[in-house]
MARVEX-738205 format. One record per residue (C-alpha): residue number from 1; x, y, z. Coordinates in nm, 3 decimals, decimal comma. Each point is the difference from the previous one (the first is absolute). Example, Ala and Ser with C-alpha at 12.3 -4.5 7.8 and 13.67 -1.06 7.14 Angstrom:
% MARVEX-738205
(r 1; (1,230; -0,450; 0,780));
(r 2; (0,137; 0,344; -0,066));
END
This chain:
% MARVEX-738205
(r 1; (2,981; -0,041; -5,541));
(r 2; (-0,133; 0,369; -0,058));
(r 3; (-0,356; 0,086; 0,169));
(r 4; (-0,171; -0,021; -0,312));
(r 5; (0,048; -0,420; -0,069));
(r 6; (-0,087; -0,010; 0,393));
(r 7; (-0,319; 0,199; -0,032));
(r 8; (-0,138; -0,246; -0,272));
(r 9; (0,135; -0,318; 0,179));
(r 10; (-0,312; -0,255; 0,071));
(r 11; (-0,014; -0,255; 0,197));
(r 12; (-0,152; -0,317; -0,153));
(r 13; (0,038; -0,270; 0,207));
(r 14; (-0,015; 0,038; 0,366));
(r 15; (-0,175; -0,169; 0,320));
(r 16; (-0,348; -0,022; -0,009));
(r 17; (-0,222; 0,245; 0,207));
(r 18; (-0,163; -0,300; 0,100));
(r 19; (0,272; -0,121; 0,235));
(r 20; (0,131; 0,164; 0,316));
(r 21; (0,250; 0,276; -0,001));
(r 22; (0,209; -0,213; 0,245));
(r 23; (-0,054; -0,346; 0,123));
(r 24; (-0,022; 0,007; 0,404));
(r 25; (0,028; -0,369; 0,048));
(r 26; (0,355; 0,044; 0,071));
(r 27; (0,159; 0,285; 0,137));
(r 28; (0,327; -0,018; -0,148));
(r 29; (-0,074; -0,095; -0,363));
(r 30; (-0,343; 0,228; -0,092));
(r 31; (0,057; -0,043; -0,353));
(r 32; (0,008; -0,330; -0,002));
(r 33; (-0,285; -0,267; 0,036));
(r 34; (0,059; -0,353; 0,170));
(r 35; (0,043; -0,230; -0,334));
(r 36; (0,271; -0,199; -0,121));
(r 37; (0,243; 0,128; -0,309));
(r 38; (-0,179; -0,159; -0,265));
(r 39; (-0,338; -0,071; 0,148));
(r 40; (-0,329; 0,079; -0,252));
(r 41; (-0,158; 0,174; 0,268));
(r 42; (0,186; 0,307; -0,035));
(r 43; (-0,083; 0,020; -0,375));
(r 44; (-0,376; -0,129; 0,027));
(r 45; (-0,042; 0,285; 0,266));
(r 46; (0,129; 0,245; -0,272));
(r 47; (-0,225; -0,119; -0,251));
(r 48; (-0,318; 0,043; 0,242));
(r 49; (0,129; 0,327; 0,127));
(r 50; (0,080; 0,178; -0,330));
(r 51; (-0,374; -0,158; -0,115));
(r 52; (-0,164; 0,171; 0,274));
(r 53; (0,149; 0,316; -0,096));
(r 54; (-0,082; -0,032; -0,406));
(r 55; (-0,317; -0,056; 0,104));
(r 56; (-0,041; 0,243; 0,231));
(r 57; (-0,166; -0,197; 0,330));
(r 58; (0,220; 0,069; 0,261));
(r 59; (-0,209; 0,118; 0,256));
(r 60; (-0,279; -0,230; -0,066));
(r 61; (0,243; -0,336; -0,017));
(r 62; (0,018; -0,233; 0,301));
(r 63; (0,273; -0,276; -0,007));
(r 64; (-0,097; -0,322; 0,214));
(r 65; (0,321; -0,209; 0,072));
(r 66; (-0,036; -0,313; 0,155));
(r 67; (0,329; -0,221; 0,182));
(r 68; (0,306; -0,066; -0,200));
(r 69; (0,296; 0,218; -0,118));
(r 70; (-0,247; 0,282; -0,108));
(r 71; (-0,106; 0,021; 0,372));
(r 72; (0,171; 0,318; 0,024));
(r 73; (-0,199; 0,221; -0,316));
(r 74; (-0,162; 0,235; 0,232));
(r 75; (0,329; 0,173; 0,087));
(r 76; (0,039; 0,022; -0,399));
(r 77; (-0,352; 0,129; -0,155));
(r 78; (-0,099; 0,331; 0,093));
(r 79; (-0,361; -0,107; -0,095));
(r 80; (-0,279; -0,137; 0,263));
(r 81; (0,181; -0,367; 0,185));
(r 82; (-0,140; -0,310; 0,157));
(r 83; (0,169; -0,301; 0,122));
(r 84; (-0,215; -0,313; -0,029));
(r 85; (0,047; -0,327; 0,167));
(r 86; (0,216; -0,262; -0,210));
(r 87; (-0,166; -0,093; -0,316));
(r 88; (-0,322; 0,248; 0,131));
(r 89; (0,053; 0,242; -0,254));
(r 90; (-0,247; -0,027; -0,247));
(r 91; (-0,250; -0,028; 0,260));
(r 92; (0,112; 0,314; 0,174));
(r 93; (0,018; 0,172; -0,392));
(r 94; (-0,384; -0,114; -0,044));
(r 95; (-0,130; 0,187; 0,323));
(r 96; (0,215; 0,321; -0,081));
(r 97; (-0,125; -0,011; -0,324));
(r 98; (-0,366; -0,055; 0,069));
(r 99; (0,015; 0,264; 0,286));
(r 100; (0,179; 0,230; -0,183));
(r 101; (-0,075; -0,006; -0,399));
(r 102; (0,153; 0,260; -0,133));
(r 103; (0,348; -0,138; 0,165));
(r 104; (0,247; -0,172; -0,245));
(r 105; (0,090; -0,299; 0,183));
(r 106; (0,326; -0,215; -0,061));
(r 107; (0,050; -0,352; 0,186));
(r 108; (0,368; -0,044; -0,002));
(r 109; (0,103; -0,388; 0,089));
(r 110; (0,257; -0,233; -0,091));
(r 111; (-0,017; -0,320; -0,077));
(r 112; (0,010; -0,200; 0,303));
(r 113; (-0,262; 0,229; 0,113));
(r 114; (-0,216; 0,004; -0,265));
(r 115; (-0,022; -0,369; -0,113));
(r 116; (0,053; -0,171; 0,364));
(r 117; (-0,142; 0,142; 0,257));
(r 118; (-0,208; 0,234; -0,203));
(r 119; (-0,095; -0,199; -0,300));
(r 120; (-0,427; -0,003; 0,145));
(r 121; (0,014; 0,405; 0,065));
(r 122; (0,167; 0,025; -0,337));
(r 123; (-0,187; -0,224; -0,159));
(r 124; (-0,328; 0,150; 0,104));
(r 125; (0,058; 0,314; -0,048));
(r 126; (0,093; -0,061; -0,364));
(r 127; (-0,327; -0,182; -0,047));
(r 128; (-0,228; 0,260; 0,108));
(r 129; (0,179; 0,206; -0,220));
(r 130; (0,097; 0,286; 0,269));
(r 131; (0,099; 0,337; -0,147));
(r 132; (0,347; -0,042; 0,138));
(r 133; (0,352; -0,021; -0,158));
(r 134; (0,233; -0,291; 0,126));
(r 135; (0,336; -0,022; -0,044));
(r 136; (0,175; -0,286; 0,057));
(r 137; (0,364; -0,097; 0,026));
(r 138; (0,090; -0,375; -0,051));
(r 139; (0,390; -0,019; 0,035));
(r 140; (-0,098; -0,361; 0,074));
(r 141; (0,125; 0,007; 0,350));
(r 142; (-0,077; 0,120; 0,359));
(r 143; (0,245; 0,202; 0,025));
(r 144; (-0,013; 0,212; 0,332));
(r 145; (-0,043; -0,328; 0,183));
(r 146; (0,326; -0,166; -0,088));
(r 147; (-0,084; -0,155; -0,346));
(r 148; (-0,246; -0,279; 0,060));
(r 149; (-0,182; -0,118; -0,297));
(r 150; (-0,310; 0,172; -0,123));
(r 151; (-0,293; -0,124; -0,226));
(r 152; (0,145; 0,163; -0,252));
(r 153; (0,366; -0,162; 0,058));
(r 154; (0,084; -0,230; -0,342));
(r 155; (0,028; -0,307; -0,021));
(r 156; (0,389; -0,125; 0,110));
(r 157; (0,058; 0,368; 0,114));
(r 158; (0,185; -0,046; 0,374));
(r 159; (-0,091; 0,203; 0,320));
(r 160; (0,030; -0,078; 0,366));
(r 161; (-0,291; -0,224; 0,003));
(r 162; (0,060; -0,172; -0,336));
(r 163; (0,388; -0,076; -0,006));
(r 164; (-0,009; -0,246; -0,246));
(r 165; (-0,242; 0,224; -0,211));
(r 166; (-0,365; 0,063; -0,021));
(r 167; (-0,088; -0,323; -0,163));
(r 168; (-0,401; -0,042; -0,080));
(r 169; (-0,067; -0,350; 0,213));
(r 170; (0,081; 0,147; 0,310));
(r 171; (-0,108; 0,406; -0,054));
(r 172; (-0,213; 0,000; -0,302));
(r 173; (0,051; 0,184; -0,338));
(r 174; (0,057; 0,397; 0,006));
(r 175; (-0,337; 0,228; 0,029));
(r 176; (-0,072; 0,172; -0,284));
(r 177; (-0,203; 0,303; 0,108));
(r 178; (-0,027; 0,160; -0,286));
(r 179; (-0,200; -0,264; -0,204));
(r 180; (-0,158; -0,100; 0,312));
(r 181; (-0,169; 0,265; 0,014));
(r 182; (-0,029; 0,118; -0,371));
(r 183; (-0,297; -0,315; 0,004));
(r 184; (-0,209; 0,228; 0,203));
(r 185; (-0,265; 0,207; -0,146));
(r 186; (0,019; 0,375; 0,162));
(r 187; (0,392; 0,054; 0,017));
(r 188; (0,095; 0,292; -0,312));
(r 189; (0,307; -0,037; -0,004));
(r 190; (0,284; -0,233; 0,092));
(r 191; (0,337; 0,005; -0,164));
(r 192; (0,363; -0,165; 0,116));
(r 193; (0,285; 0,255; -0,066));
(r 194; (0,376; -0,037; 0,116));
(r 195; (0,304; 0,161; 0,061));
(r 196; (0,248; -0,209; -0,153));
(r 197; (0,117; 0,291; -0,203));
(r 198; (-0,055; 0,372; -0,103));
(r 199; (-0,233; -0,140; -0,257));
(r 200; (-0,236; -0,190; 0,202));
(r 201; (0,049; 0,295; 0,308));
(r 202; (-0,170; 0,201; -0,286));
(r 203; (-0,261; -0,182; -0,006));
(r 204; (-0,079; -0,031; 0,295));
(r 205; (-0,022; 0,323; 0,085));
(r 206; (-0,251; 0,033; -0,278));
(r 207; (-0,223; -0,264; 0,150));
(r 208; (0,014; 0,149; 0,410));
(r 209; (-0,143; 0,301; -0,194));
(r 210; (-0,243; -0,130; -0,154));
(r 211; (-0,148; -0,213; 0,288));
(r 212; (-0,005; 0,326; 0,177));
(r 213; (-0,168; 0,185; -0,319));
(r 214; (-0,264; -0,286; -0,029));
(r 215; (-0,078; 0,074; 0,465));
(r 216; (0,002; 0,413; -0,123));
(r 217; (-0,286; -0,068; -0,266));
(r 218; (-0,195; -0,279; 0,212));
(r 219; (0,055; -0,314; -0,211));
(r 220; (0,062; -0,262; 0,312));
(r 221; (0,241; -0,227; 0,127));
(r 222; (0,369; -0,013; -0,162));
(r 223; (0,306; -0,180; 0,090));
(r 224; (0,361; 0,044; -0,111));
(r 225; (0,237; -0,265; 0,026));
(r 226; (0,352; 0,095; 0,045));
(r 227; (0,269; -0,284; -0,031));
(r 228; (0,255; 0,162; 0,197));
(r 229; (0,383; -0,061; 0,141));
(r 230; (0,072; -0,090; 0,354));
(r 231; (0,389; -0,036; -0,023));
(r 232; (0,097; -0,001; 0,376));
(r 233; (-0,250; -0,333; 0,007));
(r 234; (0,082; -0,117; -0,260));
(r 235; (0,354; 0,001; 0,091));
(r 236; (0,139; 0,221; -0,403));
(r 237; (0,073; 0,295; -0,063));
(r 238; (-0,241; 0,280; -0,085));
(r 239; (0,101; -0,068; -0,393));
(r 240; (0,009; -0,323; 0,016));
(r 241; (-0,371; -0,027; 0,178));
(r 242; (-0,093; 0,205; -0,231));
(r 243; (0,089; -0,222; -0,287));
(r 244; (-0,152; -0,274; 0,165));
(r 245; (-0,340; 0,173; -0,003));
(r 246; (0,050; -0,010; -0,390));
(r 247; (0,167; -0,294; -0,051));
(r 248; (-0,200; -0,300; 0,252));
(r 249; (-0,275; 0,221; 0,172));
(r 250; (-0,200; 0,105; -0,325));
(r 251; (0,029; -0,395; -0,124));
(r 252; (-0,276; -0,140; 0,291));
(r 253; (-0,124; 0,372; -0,007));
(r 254; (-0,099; 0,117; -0,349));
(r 255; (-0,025; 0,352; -0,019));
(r 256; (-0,329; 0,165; -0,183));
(r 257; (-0,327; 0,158; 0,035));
(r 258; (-0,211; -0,280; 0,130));
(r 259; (-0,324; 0,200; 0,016));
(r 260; (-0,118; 0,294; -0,094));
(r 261; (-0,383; 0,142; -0,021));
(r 262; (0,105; 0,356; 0,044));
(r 263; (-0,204; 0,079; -0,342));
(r 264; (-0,277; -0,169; 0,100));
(r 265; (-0,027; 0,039; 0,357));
(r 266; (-0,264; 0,188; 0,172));
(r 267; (0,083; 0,304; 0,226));
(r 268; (-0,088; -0,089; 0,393));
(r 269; (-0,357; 0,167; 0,090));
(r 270; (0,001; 0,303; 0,184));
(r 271; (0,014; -0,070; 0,359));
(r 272; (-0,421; -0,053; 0,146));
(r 273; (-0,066; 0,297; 0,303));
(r 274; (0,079; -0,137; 0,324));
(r 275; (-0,350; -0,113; 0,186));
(r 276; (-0,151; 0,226; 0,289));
(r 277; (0,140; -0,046; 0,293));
(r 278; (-0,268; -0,100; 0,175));
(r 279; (-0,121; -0,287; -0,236));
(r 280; (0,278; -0,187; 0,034));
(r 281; (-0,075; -0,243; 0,291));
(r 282; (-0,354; -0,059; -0,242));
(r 283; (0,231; -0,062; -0,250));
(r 284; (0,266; -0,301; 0,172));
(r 285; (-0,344; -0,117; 0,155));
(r 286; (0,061; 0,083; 0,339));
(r 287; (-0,238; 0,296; 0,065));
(r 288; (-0,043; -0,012; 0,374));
(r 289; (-0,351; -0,028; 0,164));
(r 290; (-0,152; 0,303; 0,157));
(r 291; (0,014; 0,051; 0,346));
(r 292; (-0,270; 0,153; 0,186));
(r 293; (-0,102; 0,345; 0,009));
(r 294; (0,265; 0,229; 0,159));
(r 295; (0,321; -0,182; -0,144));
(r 296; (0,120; 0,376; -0,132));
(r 297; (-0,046; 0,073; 0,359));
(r 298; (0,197; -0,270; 0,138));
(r 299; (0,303; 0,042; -0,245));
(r 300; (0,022; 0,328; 0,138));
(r 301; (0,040; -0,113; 0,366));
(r 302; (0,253; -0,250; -0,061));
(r 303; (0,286; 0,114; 0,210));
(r 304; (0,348; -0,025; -0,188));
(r 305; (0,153; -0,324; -0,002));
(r 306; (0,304; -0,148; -0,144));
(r 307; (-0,001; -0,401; 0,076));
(r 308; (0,287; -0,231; -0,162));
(r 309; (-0,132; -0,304; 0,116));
(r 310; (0,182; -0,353; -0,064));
(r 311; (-0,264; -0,291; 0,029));
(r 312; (0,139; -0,324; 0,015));
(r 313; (-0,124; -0,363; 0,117));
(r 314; (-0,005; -0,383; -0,162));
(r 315; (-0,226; -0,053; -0,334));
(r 316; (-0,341; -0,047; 0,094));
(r 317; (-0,022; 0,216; 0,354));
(r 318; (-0,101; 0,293; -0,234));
(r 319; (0,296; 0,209; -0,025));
(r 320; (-0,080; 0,149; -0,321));
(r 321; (-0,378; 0,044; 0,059));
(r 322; (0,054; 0,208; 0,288));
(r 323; (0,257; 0,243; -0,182));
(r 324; (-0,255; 0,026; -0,289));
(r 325; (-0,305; 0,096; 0,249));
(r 326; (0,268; 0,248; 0,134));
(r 327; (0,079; 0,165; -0,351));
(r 328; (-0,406; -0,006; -0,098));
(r 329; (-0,084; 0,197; 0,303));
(r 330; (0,235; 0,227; -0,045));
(r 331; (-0,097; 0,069; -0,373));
(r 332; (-0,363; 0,050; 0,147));
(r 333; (0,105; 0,296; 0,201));
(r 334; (0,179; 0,168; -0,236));
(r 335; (0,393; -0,136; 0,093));
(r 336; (0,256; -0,039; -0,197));
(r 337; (0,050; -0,414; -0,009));
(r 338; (0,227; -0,300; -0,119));
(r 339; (-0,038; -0,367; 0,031));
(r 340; (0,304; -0,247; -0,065));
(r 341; (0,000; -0,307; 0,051));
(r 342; (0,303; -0,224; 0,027));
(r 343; (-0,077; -0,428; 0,026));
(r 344; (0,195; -0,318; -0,084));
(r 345; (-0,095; -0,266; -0,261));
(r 346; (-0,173; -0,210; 0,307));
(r 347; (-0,395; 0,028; 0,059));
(r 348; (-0,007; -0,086; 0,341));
(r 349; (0,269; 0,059; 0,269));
(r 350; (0,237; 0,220; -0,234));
(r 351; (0,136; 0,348; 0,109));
(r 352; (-0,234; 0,225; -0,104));
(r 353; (0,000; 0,374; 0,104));
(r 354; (-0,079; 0,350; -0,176));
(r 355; (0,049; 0,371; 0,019));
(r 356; (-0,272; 0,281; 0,052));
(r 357; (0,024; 0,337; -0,013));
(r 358; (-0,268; 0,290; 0,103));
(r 359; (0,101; 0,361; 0,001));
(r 360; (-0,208; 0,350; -0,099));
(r 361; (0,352; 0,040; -0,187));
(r 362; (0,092; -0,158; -0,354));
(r 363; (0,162; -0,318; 0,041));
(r 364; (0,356; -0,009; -0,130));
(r 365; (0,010; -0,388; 0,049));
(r 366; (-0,164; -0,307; 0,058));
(r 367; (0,231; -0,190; 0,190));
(r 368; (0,049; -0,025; 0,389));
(r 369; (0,347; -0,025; 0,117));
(r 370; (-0,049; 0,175; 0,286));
(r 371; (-0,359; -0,013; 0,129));
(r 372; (-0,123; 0,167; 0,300));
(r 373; (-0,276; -0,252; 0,034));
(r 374; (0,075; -0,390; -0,020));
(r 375; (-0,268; -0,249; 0,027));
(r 376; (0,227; -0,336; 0,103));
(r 377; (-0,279; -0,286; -0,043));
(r 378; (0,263; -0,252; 0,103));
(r 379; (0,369; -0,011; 0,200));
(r 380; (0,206; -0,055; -0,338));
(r 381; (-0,177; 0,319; -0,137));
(r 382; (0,057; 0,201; 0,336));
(r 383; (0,350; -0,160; -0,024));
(r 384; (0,093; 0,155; -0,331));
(r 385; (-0,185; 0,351; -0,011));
(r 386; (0,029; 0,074; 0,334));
(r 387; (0,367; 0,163; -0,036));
(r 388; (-0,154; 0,260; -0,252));
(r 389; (-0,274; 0,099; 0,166));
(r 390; (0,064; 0,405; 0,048));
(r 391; (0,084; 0,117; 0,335));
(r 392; (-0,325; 0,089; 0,183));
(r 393; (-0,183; -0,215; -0,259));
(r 394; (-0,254; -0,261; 0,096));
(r 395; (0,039; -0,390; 0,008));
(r 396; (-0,335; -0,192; -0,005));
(r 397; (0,083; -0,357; 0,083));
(r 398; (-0,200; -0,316; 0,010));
(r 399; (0,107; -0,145; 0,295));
(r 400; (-0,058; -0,074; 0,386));
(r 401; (0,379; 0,141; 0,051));
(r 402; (0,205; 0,236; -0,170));
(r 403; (0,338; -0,185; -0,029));
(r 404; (0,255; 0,102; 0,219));
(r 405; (0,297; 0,030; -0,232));
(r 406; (-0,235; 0,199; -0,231));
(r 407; (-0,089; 0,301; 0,252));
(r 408; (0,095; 0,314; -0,174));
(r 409; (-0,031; 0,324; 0,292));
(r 410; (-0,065; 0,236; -0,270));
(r 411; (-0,324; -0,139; -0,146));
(r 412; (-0,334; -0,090; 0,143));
(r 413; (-0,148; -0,368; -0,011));
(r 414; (-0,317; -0,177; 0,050));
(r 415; (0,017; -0,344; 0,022));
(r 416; (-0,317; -0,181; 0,019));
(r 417; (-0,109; -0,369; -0,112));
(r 418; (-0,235; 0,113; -0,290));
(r 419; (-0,011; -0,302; -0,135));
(r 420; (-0,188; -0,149; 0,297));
(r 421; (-0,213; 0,328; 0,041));
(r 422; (-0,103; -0,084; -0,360));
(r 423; (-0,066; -0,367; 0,098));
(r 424; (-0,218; 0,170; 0,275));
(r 425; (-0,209; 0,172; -0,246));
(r 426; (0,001; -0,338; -0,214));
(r 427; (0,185; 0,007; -0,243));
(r 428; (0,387; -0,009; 0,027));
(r 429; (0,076; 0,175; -0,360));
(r 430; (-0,152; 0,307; 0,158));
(r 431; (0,313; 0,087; 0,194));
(r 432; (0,125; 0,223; -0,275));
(r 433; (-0,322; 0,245; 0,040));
(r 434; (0,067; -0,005; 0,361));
(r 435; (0,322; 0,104; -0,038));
(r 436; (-0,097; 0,253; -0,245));
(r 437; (-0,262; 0,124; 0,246));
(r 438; (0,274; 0,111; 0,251));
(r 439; (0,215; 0,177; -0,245));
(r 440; (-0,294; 0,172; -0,120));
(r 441; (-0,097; 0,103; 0,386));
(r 442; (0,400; 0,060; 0,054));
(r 443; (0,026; 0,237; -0,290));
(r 444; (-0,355; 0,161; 0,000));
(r 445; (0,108; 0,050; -0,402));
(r 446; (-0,326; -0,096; -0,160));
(r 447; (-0,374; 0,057; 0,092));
(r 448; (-0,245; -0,311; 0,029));
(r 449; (-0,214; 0,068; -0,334));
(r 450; (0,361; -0,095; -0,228));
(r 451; (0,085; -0,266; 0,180));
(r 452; (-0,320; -0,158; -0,039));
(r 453; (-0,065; 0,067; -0,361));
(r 454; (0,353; -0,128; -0,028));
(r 455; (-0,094; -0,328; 0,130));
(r 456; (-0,294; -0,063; -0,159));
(r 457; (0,159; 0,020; -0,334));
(r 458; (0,260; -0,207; 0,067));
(r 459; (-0,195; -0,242; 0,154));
(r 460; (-0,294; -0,162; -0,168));
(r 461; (-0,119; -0,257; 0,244));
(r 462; (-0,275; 0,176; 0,242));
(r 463; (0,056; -0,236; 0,271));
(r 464; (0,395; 0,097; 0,030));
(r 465; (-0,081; 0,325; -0,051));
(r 466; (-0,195; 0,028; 0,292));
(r 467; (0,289; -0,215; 0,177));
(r 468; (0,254; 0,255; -0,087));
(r 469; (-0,198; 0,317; 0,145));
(r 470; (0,013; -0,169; 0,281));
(r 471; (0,354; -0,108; 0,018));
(r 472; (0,079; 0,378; -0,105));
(r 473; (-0,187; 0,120; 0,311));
(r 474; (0,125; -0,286; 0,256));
(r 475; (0,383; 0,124; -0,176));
(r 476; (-0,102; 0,362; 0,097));
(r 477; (-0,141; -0,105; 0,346));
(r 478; (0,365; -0,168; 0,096));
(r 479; (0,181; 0,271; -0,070));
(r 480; (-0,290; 0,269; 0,225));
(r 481; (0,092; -0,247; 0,260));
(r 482; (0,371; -0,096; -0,031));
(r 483; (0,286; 0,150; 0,217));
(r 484; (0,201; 0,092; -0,254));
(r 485; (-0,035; 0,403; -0,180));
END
């Protein structure tokens, strides 16, 4: 071939930018990705790549894929990735796209995903019309968990829960997503494309681009349906799946445009300036009470504190109470907080515990696996925190006796019977405020004004308000006066 011919050779069809230069999932085979010979992942991924790059959205395009065989995308799209919980995905799509509007967001789920486990986020998200593009991959099967039937199975179709085939007494009649949700009012567009041949792949390819076209200009919620082959499940070859998509797929799954409001449909309004900062708590109706004069004063003088306490007790001895005066006080003087609580189904005498956090630092999460502060309001809750409790943590228990087989060497323990020093002070429900008391004194974290602003918010009734300041002192009083530092 002489240099000119190679000088005016063009390449026409090639892999999309959109993808990875190599795929790192496996080091052996980085041209390669994970799916079966035959599988309608490969090509969908094609189409959606190669749209991306016609339409010139690569670097604003965020893929969400949920659990399934498409698990893996993120080592396949060079665009923005998230992995969603199974069947989350058009939940996770909605926040990204709210938070982030001039994103191009694409929920990619199969079938079992989609219509089982995911049919309410789906569902939902279709209704409010979200400015999203879905698409969604019914090879009537769930596939990367060994071929049990789907909602979408047909009916007399066999998988490893319906050997005899899906019959519709015992599993019901195949979901139909596609009209299903066509009868809502906001979806734009929803069409069912295949790939039973190169016709129909054709197609759509045409329709992935414009679901994506109808996100760029701001038109709402779309949804592709691809009928797809799953030959390894399905036990044929790639051909032959392929053929069946044609042939026996397409007859319980017509293919068409089921809706389409794309000429009609109303762009999404420009996204409203986020709120001050400062008017949000007036805004969620939570704006705290002031605090007497001087509260700049003492924000500034509390000392630097980083408490991850684990509070835990029966319902009804005020587990949660106590970790929510906690977290108030500690927004009062300027910390850092969380609150979460954690409680069975029962309303008295269930488990019931819950995780607070102070710190001067951002919190980088809520929960308390390893607290260095546990308030044990019983010996089953002392028996099952007790081994997490950081070394050179605290363990404030509510008993005469720590238990022998519990004693730890590397963490400090007061053990006092609250509960009576609460029935002492005349009420017995008080015990958690006494308890609370002595981690207060203990950790010296909070000043006096918070806590009591705390409480009186959180507790309406005067007369066990004024019972509680006094079980908070009495708490603080026991701990002055115990042995134990």
């Amino acid at each position: 071939m002489s240099s000119g011919l190679i000088a005016e050779y063009e390449v026409v069809q090639g892999k999309a930018k959109s993808f990875y230069d190599t795929y790192e999932r496996k080091d052996e085979l980085q041209h390669q990705t994970h799916y079966c010979p035959g599988c309608g992942h490969g090509t969908i991924h094609k189409m959606l790549a190669r749209a991306i790059d016609e339409l010139g959205i690569q670097d604003r395009t965020i893929l969400v894929s949920p659990v399934g065989c498409s698990v893996f995308a993120y080592y396949y799209f060079d665009v923005g990735n998230v992995q969603a919980a199974h069947g989350r995905a058009p939940a996770v799509a909605t926040a990204l796209k709210r938070s982030r509007r001039d994103s191009i967001v694409v929920s990619y789920q199969g079938d079992g995903d989609l219509s089982a486990i995911g049919s309410a986020e789906i569902l939902h998200a279709a209704n409010r019309g979200e400015n999203i593009t879905v698409i969604f991959v019914n090879n009537a099967i769930y596939s990367m968990t060994g071929g049990q039937f789907a909602p979408t199975t047909l009916l007399g179709q066999k998988s490893t829960t319906t050997p005899l085939g899906r019959s519709a007494q015992h599993e019901g009649y195949p979901l139909h997503v596609s009209e299903l949700l066509a009868t809502l009012e906001a979806p734009v567009y929803i069409e069912r494309v295949a790939l039973g041949d190169n016709k129909q792949i054709a197609q759509a390819a045409k329709a992935i681009k414009r679901a994506m076209e109808n996100q760029v200009k701001g038109l709402g919620f779309s949804l592709i349906e691809v009928l797809s082959p799953c030959p390894t499940v399905w036990k044929m070859q790639p051909v032959q799946a392929q053929q069946w998509v044609h042939d026996v797929m397409e007859k319980t799954f017509p293919l068409g445009v089921f809706k389409d409001r794309t000429k009609e449909a109303h762009v999404w309004p420009a996204r409203d300036a986020a709120p001050p900062l400062e008017t949000i708590p007036e805004i969620l109706g939570v704006a705290h009470e002031e605090l007497p004069e001087g509260k700049a004063e003492m924000r500034a003088q509390v000392k630097d504190v980083d408490l991850h306490v684990r509070v835990a007790g029966f319902g009804g001895q005020g587990v949660l109470l106590l970790g929510e005066v906690l977290a108030e006080a500690g927004l009062d003087a300027g910390l850092e907080v969380s609150w979460l609580p954690s409680y069975g189904p029962e309303m008295r005498s269930g488990t019931s515990n819950c995780h607070v956090r102070l710190s001067k630092e951002p919190i980088d999460s809520p929960l308390v696996t390893v607290p260095n502060v546990l308030v044990a309001m019983n010996e089953p809750s002392l028996r099952k925190f007790d081994a997490s409790v950081k070394p050179g943590g605290w363990v404030i228990y509510n008993g005469d006796a720590f238990p022998e087989d519990c004693v730890r060497e590397d963490v400090h323990v007061l053990a006092l019977p609250f509960t009576q020093v609460a029935n002492e002070l005349g009420d017995t429900r008080a015990a958690n405020m006494v308890m609370l008391g002595a981690l207060l004194e203990m950790t010296g974290a909070l000043p006096q004004e918070s806590v009591d602003a705390a409480l009186k918010r959180l507790v309406k009734n005067p007369r066990f308000v004024e019972l509680d300041e006094r079980a908070l002192a009495r708490g603080r009083e026991l701990y002055r006066n115990s042995a134990v530092r």
